[in-house]
DRENDRENTI-445160 format. One record per residue (C-alpha): residue number from 1; x, y, z; residue in one letter. Coordinates in nm, 2 decimals. Layout:
<recs>
{num: NUM&X: X&Y: Y&Z: Z&residuo: a}
...
</recs>
This chain:
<recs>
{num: 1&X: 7.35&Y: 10.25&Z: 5.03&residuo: x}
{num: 2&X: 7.67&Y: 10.33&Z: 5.10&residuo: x}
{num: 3&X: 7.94&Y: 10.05&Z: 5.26&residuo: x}
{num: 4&X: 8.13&Y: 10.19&Z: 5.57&residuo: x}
{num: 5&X: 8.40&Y: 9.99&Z: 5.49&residuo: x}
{num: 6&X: 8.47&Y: 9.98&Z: 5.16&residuo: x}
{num: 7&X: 8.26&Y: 10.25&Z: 5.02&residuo: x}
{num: 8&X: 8.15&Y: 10.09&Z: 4.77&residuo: x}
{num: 9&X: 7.77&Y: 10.21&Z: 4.70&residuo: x}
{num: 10&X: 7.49&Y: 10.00&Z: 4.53&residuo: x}
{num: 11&X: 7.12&Y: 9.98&Z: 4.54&residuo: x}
{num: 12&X: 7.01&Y: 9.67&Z: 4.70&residuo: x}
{num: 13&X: 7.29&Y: 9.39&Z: 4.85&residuo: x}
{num: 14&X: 7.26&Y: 9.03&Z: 4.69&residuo: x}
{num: 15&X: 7.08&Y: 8.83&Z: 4.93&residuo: x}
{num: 16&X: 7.24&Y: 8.57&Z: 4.76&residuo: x}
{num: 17&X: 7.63&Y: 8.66&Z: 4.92&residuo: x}
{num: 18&X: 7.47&Y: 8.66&Z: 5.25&residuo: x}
{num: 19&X: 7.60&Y: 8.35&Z: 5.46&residuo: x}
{num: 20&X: 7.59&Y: 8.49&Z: 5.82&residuo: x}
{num: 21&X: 7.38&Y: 8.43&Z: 6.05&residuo: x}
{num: 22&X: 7.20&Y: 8.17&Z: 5.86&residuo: x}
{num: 23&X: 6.82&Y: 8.27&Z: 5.84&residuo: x}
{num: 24&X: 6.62&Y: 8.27&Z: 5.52&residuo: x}
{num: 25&X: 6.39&Y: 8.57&Z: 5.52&residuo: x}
{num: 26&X: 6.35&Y: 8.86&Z: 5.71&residuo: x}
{num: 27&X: 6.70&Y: 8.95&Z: 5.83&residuo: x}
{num: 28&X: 6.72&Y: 9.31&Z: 5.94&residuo: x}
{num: 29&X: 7.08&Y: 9.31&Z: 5.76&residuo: x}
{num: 30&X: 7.24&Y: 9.38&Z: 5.41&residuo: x}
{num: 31&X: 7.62&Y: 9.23&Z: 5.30&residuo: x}
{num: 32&X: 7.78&Y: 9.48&Z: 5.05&residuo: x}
{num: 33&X: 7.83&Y: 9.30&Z: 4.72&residuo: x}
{num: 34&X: 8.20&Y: 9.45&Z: 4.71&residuo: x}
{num: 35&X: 8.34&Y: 9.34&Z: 5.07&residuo: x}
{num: 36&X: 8.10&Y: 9.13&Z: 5.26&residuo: x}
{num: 37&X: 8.06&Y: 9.34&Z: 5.55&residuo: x}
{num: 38&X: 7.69&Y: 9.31&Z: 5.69&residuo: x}
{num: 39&X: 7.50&Y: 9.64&Z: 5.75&residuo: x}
{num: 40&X: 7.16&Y: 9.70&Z: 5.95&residuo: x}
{num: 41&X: 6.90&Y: 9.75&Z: 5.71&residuo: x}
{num: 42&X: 6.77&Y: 10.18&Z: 5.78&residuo: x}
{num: 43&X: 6.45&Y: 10.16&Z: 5.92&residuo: x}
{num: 44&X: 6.13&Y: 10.30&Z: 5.67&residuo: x}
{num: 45&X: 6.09&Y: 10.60&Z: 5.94&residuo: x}
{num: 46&X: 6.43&Y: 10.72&Z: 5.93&residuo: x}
{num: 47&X: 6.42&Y: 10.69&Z: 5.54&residuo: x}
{num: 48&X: 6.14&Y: 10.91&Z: 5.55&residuo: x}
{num: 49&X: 6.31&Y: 11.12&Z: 5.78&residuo: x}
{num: 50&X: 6.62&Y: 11.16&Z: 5.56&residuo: x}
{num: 51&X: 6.40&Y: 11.25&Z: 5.27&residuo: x}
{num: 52&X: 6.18&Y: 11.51&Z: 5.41&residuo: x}
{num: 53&X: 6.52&Y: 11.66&Z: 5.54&residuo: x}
{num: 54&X: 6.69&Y: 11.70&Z: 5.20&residuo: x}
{num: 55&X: 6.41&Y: 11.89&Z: 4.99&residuo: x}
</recs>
């Protein structure tokens, strides 16, 4: 992934920096290790999507 607002880019976000919105498991978002800023996970479709697109 790829953070809008810093641009920092990384694999998976730590869970662990997360201190939003206060729920424990399935949240549909990701914080950016770098900055913080919460992102909407990508939906398993549109990964698929994105995939088929770029052979």
């Amino acid at each position: 992934m790829k953070c809008p607002l810093c641009g920092n880019e990384f694999e998976k976000a730590d869970e662990m920096k997360c201190t939003g919105c206060g729920k424990l498991n399935n949240c549909n978002k990701q914080c950016c290790p770098n900055c913080g800023y919460e992102l909407v996970k990508e939906a398993k479709i549109i990964q698929s999507i994105r995939k088929f697109f770029k052979c």
